[in-house]
Each structure stands twice: as C-alpha cells, then as structure tokens.
C-alpha positions as CSV (number, residue, x, y, z in Angstrom):
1,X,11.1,3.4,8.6
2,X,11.9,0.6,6.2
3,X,11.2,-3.3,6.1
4,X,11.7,-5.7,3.8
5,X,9.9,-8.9,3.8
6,X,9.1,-12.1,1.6
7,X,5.8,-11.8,-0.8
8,X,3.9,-14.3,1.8
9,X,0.2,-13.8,2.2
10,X,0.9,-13.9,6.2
11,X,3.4,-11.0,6.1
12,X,0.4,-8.6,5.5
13,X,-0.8,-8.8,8.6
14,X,2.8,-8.1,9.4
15,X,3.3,-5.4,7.1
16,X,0.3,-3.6,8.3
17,X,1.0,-3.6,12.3
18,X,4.4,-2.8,11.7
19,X,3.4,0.5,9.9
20,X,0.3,0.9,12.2
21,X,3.1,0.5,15.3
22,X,5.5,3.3,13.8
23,X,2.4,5.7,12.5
24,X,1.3,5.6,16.4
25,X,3.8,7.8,17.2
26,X,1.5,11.0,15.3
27,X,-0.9,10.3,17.5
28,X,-3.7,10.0,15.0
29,X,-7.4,9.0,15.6
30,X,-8.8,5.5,15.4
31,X,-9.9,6.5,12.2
32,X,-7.2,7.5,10.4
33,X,-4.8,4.5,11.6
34,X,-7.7,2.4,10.5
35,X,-7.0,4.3,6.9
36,X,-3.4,3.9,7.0
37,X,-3.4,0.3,8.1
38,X,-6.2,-0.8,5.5
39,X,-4.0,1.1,2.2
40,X,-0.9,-0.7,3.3
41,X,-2.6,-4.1,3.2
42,X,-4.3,-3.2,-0.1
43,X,-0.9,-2.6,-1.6
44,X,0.8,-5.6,0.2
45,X,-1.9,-7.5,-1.1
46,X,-1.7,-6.1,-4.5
47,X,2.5,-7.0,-4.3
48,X,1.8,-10.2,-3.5
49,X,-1.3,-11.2,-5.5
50,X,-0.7,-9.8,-8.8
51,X,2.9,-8.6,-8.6
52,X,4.5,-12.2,-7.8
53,X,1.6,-14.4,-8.6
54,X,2.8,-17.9,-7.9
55,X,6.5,-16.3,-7.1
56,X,8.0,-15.2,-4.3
57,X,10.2,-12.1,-4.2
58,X,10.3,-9.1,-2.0
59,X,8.2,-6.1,-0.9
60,X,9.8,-2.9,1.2
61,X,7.5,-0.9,2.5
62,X,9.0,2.6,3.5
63,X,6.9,4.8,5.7
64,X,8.6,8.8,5.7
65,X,6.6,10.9,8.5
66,X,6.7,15.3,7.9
67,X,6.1,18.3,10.0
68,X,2.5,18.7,10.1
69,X,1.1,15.5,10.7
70,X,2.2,14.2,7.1
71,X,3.3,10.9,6.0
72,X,4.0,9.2,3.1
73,X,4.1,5.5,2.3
74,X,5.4,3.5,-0.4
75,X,5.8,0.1,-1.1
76,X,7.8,-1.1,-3.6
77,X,8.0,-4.9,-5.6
78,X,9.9,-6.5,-8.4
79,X,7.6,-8.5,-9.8
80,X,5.9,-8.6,-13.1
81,X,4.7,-5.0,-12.8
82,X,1.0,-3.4,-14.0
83,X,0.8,-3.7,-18.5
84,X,-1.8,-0.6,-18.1
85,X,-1.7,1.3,-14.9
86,X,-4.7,3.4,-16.3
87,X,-6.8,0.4,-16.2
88,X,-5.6,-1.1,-13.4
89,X,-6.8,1.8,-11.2
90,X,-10.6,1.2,-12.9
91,X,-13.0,0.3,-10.3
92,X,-13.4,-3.5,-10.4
93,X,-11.0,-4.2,-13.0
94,X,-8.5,-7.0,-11.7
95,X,-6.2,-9.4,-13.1
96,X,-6.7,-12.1,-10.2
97,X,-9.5,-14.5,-10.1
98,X,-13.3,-14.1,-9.4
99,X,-12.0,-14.0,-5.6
100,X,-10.8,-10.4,-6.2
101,X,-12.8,-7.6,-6.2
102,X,-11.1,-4.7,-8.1
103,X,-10.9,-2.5,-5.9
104,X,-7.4,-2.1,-4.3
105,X,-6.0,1.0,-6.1
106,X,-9.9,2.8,-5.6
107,X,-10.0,2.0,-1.8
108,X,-6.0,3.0,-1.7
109,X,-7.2,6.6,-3.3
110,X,-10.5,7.1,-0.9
111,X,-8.1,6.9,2.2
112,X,-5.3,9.0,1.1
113,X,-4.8,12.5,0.1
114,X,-2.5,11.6,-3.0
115,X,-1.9,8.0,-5.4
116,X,0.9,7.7,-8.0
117,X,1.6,4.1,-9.3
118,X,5.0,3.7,-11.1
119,X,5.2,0.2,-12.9
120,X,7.0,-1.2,-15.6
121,X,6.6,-4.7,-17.2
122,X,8.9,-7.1,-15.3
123,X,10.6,-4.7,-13.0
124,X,7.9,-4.4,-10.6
125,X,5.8,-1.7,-8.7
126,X,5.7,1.2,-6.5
127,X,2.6,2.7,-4.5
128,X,3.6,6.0,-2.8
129,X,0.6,7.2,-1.0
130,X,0.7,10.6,0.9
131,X,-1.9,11.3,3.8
132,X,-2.3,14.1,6.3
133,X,-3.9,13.5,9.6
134,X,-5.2,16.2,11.2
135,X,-4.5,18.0,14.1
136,X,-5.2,16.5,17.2
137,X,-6.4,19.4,19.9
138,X,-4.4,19.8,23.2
C-alpha cells in the first residue's frame, strides 16, 4: 500500500488509520497496532515538523507486508532533510522548538525491530522501519 498526502499537521491522524486500516489485515494484537500506529505518526510528524517546517510538500508512506507476519514501513519527504542523522537519532536532541521533545527517532526504534534513516540536505528523508508481529495462536 501507498499514499501520498500534503505535509498538513491533520493528515497524521490520517496517515496513521490509514496504515492502522491496512496492517489489520495480520491480525495483530492491540499492542502491536498501537506500535505500528504510534511509529508512523512519529515519522509523519517528524516529515512535517522538521522536514517542511513552514512549507508544504509531500509525504508517501509505503507499508510492504511479508510471509511471516512481517512488515515494513517507510515514509518518505522532500524537504530539507536531517544535517547529522547521528545526532538526530540522540535522545532529546531536536531541531523544533521547546514544544518538542526529542524523541521521535528513540520511540520509532523501541517499537520496531529495525530503523535506517536515509537523508540528504535538501532532498528530503526516508524512515524504513521493519517490525514482526508475532504469531497469533489458532
């Protein structure tokens, strides 16, 4: 699944049923759709907050599901990109104002099984997260 949608602080909400919607289908606990859900609005967030600032541009959010109860998200801007992914993935270290907390990329890496960050200055950002539910019993 695929969707592209304008860097609007109300399309997170959007962003994040939509995924939680087309995730349903694994069947995975309350718990682990909570995960999924809350990662895709820290990225969206992210995207919006610090990748477009005052802008607006686009985000795509592509969900991929595997055999074995695997799926990976990414979502993807063109905005102004991270200057030092290293430290942007610091606990508490943000470039938005004393409303943020720092902790988008740290609470992205506690819910999923695997974080990579590709950036570049002014071509934008992609998050591809990779998380494995476990298996439901019969």
């Amino acid at each position: 699944m695929s969707i592209k949608f304008e860097s609007r602080s109300v399309n997170e909400a959007f962003a994040r049923q939509a995924v939680g919607a087309f995730v349903a289908q694994l069947d995975p606990t309350m718990d682990e759709l909570g995960d999924v859900k809350t990662v895709v609005s820290e990225a969206v967030t992210n995207a919006i907050v610090h990748g477009y600032g005052d802008k607006t541009g686009f985000i795509t959010v592509t969900v991929r599901l595997f055999e074995g109860r695997a799926l990976e998200l990414k979502i993807k801007d063109s905005g102004r990109g991270i200057a030092d992914v290293q430290q942007a993935r610091q606990p508490m270290f943000t470039t938005g104002d004393d409303t943020r907390s720092g902790m988008g990329f740290t609470i992205m890496e506690t819910f999923t099984d695997k974080l990579r960050v590709r950036s570049a200055s002014e071509h934008g950002t992609i998050v591809t997260m990779v998380k494995q539910l476990k298996e439901r019993g019969a």
